[in-house]
Each structure stands twice: as structure tokens, then as C-alpha cells.
C-alpha positions in Angstrom: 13.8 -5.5 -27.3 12.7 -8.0 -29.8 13.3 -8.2 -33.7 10.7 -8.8 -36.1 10.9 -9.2 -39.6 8.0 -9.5 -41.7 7.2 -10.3 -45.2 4.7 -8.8 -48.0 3.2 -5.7 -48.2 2.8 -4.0 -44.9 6.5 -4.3 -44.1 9.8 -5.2 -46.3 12.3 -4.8 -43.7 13.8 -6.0 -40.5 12.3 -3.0 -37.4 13.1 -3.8 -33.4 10.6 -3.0 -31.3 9.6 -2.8 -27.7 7.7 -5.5 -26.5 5.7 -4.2 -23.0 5.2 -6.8 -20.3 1.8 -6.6 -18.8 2.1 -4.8 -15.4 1.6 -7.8 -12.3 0.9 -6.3 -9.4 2.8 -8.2 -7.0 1.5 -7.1 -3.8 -1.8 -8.6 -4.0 -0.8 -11.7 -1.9 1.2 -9.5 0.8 -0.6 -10.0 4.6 -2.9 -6.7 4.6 -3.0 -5.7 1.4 -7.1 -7.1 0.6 -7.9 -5.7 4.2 -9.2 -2.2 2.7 -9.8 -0.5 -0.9 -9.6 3.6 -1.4 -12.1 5.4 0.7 -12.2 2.9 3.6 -10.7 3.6 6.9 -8.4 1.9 8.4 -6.5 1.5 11.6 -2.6 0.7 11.9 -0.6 -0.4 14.8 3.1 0.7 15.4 3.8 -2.4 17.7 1.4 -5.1 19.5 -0.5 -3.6 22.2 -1.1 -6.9 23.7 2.7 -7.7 23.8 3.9 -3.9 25.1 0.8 -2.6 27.0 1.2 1.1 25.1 -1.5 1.6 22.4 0.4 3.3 19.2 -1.5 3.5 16.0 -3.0 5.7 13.5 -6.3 5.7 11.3 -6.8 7.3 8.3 -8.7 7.6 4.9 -7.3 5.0 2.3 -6.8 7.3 -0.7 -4.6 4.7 -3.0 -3.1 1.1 -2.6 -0.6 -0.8 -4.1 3.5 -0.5 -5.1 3.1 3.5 -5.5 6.4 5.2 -5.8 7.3 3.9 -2.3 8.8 0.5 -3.8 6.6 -1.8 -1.5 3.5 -2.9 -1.2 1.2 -0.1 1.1 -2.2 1.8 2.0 -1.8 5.5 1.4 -3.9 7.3 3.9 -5.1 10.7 4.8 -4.3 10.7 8.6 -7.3 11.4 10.8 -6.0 10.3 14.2 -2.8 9.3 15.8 -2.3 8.0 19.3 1.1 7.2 20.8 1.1 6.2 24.4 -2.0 5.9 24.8 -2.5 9.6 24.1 -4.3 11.4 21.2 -1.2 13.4 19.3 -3.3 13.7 15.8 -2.9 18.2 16.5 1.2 17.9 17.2 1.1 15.8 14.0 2.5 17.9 10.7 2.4 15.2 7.8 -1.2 14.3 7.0 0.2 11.4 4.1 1.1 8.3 5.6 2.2 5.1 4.0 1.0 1.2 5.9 2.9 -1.1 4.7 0.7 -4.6 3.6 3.4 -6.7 4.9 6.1 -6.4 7.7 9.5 -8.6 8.1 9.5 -7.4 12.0 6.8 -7.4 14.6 4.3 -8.3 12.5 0.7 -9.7 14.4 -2.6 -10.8 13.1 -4.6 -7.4 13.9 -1.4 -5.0 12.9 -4.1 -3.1 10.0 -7.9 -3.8 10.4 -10.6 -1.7 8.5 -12.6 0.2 11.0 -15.3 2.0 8.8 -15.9 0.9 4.9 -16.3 3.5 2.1 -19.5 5.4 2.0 
């Protein structure tokens, strides 16, 4: 809150108002985050296959980027496939939303999100 006073004719005494900061999006500089942009498709690994000889991942539609509501940085995708172990479990899978963080404190590696198909 800020107060302004102003003199002459528009306005003869003291009003506070609000003062809005324009919104920064801090995530723009995160790992991953300029890998993809909404309607590309992208593929995320849980862990480096290289390092633990299982392939885990899932691909998706990217329907939104940025903070969201989530309170970090991430891809919102439509899931299309999920593979744990090496095996296709996209059918035994009930949420269709997932969230892919741009940026990882743990196990994160160079090819953790890469964009598989770009937007039509």
C-alpha cells in the first residue's frame, strides 16, 4: 500500500491505494522449462536410464507451463503413455494430468525432459 496525495482539481485529499507489481515469471531460467510450449509433446524420465538400466518415463500433450497453482516451475501434460520397467502401464494408469517439473534438486540429468513431437 502506498499514499498519494495530490493537489488541484482532480483530487483534494490524501487516498492509499494499491500499487500492483508486474507479474515476473520466475521460472523461465529453471533447466527444462524452454524445452516445450503448449501443444508439444514431451517425454519425462522418473530416474536416468543410463545410470539404473530400467526405462521409467511418461509423454504427454503439453497443455500449460509455468508456476500454475502447483508452486513450482512445471509442464502440465495430458498423459498419453507411461512405461515403468520397461513396460507400457499407460491402461492401469487412472490420472490423465500430470505435472514435470522444469527443474529438479535430485537426480537431475541432461535428457530428464526432451520434446519428442512439436505442436501441429
Amino acid at each position: 500500500m502506498r499514499t498519494i496525495t495530490m493537489k488541484g482539481n482532480t483530487m483534494t485529499k490524501q487516498q492509499t491505494v494499491t500499487v500492483l507489481q508486474p507479474y515476473e515469471d520466475k521460472t523461465v531460467n529453471l533447466k527444462f522449462a524452454k524445452v516445450a510450449e503448449p501443444g508439444d509433446t514431451i517425454r519425462a524420465y522418473d530416474f536416468d536410464p543410463k545410470r539404473t538400466g530400467t526405462t521409467c518415463y511418461i509423454e504427454g500433450v503439453v497443455r500449460d507451463k509455468g508456476e500454475l497453482d502447483r508452486g513450482y516451475g512445471c509442464y502440465e501434460i495430458k498423459l498419453t503413455t507411461k512405461v515403468w520397467n520397461g513396460f507400457d502401464v499407460t491402461d492401469k494408469t487412472e490420472d490423465k494430468i500430470w505435472y514435470v517439473p522444469f527443474e529438479t534438486d535430485l537426480f537431475e540429468f541432461d535428457t530428464r525432459v526432451i520434446k519428442i513431437k512439436e505442436a501441429a
